[in-house]
C-alpha positions, -999 to +999 in steps of 0.1 A: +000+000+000+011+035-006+015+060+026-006+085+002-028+082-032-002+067-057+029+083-042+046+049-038+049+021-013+062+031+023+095+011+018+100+034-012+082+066-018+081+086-049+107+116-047+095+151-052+125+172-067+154+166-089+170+199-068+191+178-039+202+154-064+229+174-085+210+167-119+229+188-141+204+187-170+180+201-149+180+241-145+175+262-117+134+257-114+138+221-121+129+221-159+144+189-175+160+184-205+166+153-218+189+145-245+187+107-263+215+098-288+203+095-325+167+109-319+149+139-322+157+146-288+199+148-298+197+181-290+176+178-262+137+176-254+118+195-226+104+174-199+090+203-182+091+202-141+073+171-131+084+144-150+089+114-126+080+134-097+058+135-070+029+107-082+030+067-097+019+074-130+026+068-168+054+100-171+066+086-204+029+089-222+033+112-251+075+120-246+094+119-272+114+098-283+100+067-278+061+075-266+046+099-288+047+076-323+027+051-334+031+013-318+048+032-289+060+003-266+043-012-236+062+006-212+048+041-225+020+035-208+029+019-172+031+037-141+063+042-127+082+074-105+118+087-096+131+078-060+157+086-037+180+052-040+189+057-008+157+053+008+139+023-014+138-011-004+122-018-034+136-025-071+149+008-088+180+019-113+196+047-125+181+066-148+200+076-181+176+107-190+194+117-155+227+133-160+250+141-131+260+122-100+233+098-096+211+092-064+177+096-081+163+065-100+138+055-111+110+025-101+086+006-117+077-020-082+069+011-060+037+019-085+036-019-085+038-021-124+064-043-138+093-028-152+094-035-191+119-003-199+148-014-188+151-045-207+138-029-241+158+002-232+195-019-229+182-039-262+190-007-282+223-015-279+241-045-285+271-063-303+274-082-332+298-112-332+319-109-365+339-147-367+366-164-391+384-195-396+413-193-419+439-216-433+469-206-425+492-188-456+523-201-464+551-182-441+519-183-411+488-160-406+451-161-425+453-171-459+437-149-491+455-119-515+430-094-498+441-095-459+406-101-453+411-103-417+430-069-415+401-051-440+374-063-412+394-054-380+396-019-395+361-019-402+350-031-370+369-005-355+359+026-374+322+014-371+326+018-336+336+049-333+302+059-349+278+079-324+297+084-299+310+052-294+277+031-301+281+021-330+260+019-361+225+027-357+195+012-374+155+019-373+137+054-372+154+081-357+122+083-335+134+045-322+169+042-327+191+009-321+224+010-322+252-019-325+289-025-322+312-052-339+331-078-324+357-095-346+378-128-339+392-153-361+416-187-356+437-199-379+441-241-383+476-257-407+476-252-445+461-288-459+448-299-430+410-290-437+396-324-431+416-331-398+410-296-382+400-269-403+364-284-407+358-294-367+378-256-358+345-239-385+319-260-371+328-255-333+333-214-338+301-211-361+280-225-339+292-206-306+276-178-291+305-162-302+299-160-337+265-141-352+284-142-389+308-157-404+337-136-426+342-162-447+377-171-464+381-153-503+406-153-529+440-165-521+424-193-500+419-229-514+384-226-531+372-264-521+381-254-482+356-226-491+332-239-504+332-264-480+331-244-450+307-219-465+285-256-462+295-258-424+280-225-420+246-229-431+247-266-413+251-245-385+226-217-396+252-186-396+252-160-423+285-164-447+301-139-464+329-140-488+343-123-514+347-154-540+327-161-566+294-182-564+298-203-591+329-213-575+312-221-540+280-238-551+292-263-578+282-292-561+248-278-563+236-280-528+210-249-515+225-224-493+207-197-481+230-188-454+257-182-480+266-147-494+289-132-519+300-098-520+319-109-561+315-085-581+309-095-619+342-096-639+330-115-671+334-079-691+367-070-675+382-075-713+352-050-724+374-017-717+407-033-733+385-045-765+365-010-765+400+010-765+416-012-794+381-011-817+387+026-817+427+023-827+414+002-857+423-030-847+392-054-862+402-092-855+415-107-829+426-140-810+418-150-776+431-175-755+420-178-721+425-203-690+396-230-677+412-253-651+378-257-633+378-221-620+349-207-631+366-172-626+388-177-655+358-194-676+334-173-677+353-142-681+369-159-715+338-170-727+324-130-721+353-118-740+346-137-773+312-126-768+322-091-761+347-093-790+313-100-817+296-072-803+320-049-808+322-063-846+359-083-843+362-110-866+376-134-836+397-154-857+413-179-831+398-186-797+409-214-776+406-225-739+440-232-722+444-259-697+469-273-673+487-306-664+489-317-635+513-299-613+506-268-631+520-269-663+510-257-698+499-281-717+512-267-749+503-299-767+470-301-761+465-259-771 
C-alpha cells in the first residue's frame, strides 16, 4: 500500500525534486532536458518540471522519443516514478535521462507495475559477433591476397567509433538501435581441412561467439571454401565471402546462409576491346585459361562474346588448360 494516493509504497516513496540530487540537466526551477542519442531529442527535449515526480503514473505517455509515435512500446503506458536510491527497499535503477551524479532513480515496483523499460531500453544497444576461420598462408597468418582479416578489423573499428561510441544505428530516428562489432578469427595448418580446419568452423560457427561468419576469399583454397561456407549454413550462420558463387555452389547443394560480396568480372576484357576497336584493330585472337575455375571461364567465354559485339572478326579462340602440377599443356593448345 502507498502512505498516500499513488505516491509509492512506504518502503520506497516517490521523490519530489530533482533539486538535492545534483542533476545537471535540470535548470535552476527544475525544468528537464533530456537529450537521447540519434533521436529527435539529440539536442535535447523539454520534460517540463514534473516528469517522474511527486505521483505513480505513466510519465513517459506522449515523450518523445520513444512515446509519442505510433506502436509506442508497452512501457509508455505503465506507471512508474523517480526515487531517492537511498531510501527504497524496493527494485529501482539509474536513470540515463538523468545526468549528473546519480542518487535519483527511477521504479517501476513502487507503482507496483512491472518494469518493461529497462530490458527494451538496454536492447538498443548491442554487439554483433563478426567470426573467421582461416587456413593458415604459407610463411603463417590467414590465408587470401585481400588481408581479409586486416580489412574487417579496421572496419570493426571505425564502425565503432560511430555515435559516440555506439556504434552503427539502425530503425527510425524516432526509435533508434544502435550496434557494435566484435571481430575474432583462428587460424588451423595449411592442408589440413579435413583433420582440423572443418571441426575448428563447425565448433566457432555455432558458438555464441559468432552471429556471422567472414568467410575465407581469394588466395584461400576454393574447395576449403566452399566447404566451409557448407558448415556454415549446417550451423545456420550468415556467410560472407568475397569469391565467386559459381565457385562455392558447384556441387549444387542450397545455401541460403551463403553470401557473396563478387563483383561481376566477365566484361573485365570489355574496356581493353573498346579502346583497341577505336585504334582500328578489327580481328583478334583470344586464348583464355579453364582449369575448373569458373573465374577464368566465364570471363573468356564473355570476351569472345564481347569481341562479336563490338564487330571483331575473332579469328582464333581457344581455352587453355593445365597438367597436372601446373603446367602448360602446350600440346594439347
Amino acid at each position: 500500500m502507498s502512505s498516500c494516493q499513488n505516491t509509492g509504497r512506504l518502503a520506497c516513496p516517490c521523490a519530489t525534486s530533482y533539486l538535492g540530487f545534483r542533476v545537471a540537466n535540470a535548470d535552476s526551477i527544475g525544468r528537464l532536458n533530456v537529450s537521447v542519442a540519434n533521436s529527435v531529442c539529440a539536442s535535447g527535449c523539454d520534460y517540463g518540471i514534473e516528469y517522474g515526480l511527486n505521483l505513480c503514473a505513466a510519465h513517459d505517455s506522449g515523450m518523445p522519443p520513444f512515446c509519442n509515435v505510433p506502436g509506442a512500446p508497452a512501457w509508455c503506458s505503465s506507471p512508474w516514478c523517480y526515487v531517492n536510491a537511498s531510501h527504497c527497499a524496493l527494485d529501482h535503477a539509474e536513470s540515463s535521462y538523468l545526468e549528473g551524479e546519480g542518487g535519483l532513480h527511477y521504479s517501476y515496483e513502487t507503482c507496483s507495475a512491472p518494469d518493461s523499460f529497462t530490458d527494451w531500453y538496454l536492447a538498443r544497444t548491442g554487439t554483433l559477433q563478426l567470426c573467421s576461420v582461416f587456413a593458415e598462408a604459407d610463411g603463417g597468418g590467414p590465408c587470401g591476397t585481400a588481408r581479409t582479416h586486416l580489412q574487417i578489423e579496421a572496419m570493426v573499428g571505425a564502425i565503432n567509433e560511430l555515435n559516440g561510441g555506439d556504434g552503427f544505428s539502425l530503425g527510425s530516428r524516432l526509435i533508434p538501435r544502435t550496434y557494435r562489432f566484435n571481430y575474432t578469427y583462428h587460424t588451423y595448418p595449411a592442408g589440413s581441412w579435413a583433420t582440423h580446419g572443418r571441426n575448428l568452423s563447425r565448433a566457432t560457427f555455432a558458438s555464441d561467439r559468432c552471429d556471422v561468419v567472414v568467410g575465407m576469399a581469394s588466395g584461400c583454397p576454393d574447395d576449403e571454401i566452399a566447404a566451409q561456407a557448407l558448415v556454415a549454413n549446417e550451423t545456420r550462420r550468415i556467410y560472407v565471402t568475397g569469391r565467386d558463387p559459381r565457385v562455392l555452389t558447384a556441387g549444387g547443394a542450397e545455401q541460403p546462409y551463403l553470401f557473396s560480396t563478387y563483383v561481376d568480372s566477365d566484361h573485365y576484357a570489355r574496356a581493353a576491346l573498346e579502346r583497341y576497336r577505336k585504334l582500328g584493330a578489327s580481328s583478334s585472337a583470344l586464348l583464355y585459361e579453364v582449369n575448373g575455375d569458373p573465374f577464368y571461364a566465364g570471363l573468356g567465354r564473355q570476351a569472345i562474346e564481347d569481341a562479336r559485339a563490338l564487330a571483331y572478326d575473332v579469328r582464333y579462340n581457344a581455352s587453355l588448360r593445365r597438367r597436372a602440377g601446373g603446367a602448360v599443356d602446350y600440346a594439347a593448345l
